[in-house]
N, C-alpha and C positions, 0 to 999 in steps of 0.2 A: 389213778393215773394223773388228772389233773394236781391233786396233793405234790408230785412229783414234779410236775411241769413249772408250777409254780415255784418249791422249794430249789429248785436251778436256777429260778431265775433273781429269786432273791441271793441265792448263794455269787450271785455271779455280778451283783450290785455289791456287796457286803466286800467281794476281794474285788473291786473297783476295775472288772474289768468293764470294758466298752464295748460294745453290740458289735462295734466292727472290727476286734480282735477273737471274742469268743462268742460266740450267739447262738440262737435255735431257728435251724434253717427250715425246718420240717418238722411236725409232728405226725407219726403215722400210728393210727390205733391208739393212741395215748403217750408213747413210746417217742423219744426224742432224739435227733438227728443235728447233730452242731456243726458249726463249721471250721469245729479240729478234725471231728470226725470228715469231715469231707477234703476238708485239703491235706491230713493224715492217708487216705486212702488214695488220692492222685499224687502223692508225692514217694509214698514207696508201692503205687501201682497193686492197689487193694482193694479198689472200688472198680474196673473196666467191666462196663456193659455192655454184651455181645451185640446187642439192639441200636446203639448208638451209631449217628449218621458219623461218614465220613468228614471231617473239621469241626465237628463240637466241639463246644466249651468244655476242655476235660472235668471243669468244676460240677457243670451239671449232670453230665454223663457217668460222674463218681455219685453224684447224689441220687439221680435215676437209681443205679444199681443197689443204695445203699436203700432205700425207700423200700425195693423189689426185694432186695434179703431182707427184712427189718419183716416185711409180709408173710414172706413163705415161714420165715420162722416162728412164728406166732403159729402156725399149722401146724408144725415136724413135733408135733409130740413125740411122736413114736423114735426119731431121730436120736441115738445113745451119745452121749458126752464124748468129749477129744480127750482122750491121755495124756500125761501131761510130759510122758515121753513123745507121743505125738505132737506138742504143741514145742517143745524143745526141737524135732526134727523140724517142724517148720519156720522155726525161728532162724535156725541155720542155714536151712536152706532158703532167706530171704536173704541173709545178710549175704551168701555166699554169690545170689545171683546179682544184686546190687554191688558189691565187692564193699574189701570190711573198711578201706577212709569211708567210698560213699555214706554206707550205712551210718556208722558212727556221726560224720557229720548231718544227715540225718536226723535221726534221735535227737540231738544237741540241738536243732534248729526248735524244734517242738518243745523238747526242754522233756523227754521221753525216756523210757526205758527197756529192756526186752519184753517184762513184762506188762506194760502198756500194747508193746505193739502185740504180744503173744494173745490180748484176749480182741482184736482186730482181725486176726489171725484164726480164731476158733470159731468167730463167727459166717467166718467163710469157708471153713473146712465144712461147719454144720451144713450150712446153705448148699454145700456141693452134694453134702450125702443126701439131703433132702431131694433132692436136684435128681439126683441116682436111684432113690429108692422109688419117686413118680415115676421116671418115664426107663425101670427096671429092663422092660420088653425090647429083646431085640427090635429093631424099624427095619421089614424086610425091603429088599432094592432087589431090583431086577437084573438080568443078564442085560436087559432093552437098556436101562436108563444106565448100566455100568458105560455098554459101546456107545450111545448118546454124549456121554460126558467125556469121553475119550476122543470121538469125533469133533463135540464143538468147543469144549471146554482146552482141555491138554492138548491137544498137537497145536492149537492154534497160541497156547502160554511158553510152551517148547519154541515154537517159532520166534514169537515175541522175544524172547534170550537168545535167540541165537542156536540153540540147543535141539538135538536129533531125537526127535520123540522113540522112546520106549516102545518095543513093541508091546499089544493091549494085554498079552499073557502077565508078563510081568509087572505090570502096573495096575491090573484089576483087582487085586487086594486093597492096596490105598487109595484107589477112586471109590471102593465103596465104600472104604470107612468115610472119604471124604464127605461123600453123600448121605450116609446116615446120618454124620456128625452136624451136617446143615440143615439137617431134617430135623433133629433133635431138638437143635436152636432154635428155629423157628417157633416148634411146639412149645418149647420157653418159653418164651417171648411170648406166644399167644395168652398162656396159664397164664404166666403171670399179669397181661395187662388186663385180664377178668380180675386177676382177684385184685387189682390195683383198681377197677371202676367198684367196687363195692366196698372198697375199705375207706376207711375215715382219714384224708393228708390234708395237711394244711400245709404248704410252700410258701415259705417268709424268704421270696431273692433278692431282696435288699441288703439282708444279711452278707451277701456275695458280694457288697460291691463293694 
């Protein structure tokens, strides 16, 4: 891995670029983290970490995330490949949500291609099945924490708009996905910053400026 580490970095003196165009922001596990990679991932919205406080620096908050998948996948053996019918639907469906000037201009700005961003793309589909196959178990919620959340949460966001709360019949379906799904996240969050205190990163944020 070092071999590797190395060999970028000479490749990257040899086409004359300069530390503050392409650089290595992070090495995690041996594995190397630049900052195309990072500003590639905040600029078509490839890197958001669920974790990230409200007004980060999207920079570091794409880097966070990318550090946290770069981790879990070193683990996901058992994780089966993306198709490359699959990686075609989500190439489409990025361009489609970004709309296709944005996108293209885009691409153009990096000086990229679809498939540059498609294999950006496969590593986040892996990361999610990884993601799916961990915490597989439904996360059971209660009747209590459903009407809790409906009580302090919803009627008081309903107000906040202007808007006539639901009765809890009808809306206790999506407050519990709500709630599992923050539950979920959390537990993310947690795995991953264990196996982030035990793995090997180095954070070079000079690279950033």
């Amino acid at each position: 891995m070092a071999r590797r580490v190395l060999l970028f970095m000479l490749l990257a003196a040899v086409a004359g670029l300069a530390q503050t165009v392409n650089c290595v922001v992070a090495i995690v596990n041996g594995e190397i983290i630049t900052r195309l990679d990072v500003e590639v991932a905040v600029e078509f919205g490839l890197g958001q970490d669920p974790a990230a406080e409200p007004g980060a620096d999207p920079r570091m908050a794409a880097l966070d995330a990318l550090i946290g998948r770069k981790i879990v996948l070193a683990l996901a053996r058992d994780v089966r490949g993306v198709s490359g019918e699959e990686l075609d639907a989500a190439v489409s469906g990025l361009r489609q949500a970004l709309g296709e000037d944005a996108y293209a201009a885009k691409l153009a700005k990096f000086g990229l291609a679809d498939k540059d961003i498609a294999a950006y793309l496969e590593d986040r589909i892996l990361y999610e099945r990884a993601l799916a196959l961990r915490f597989s178990q439904s996360i059971p919620v209660s009747v209590t924490e459903v009407e809790r959340n409906y009580r302090d949460i919803y009627v008081p966001e309903q107000a906040r708009l202007g808007a006539a709360a639901e009765p809890i019949d009808r809306v206790a379906g999506a407050l519990e996905s709500r709630i599992r799904n923050e539950r979920r996240a959390h537990q993310t969050a947690d795995w991953i910053r264990d196996l982030r205190s035990r793995a090997a990163i180095q954070i070079k944020k000079d690279c950033l400026k």
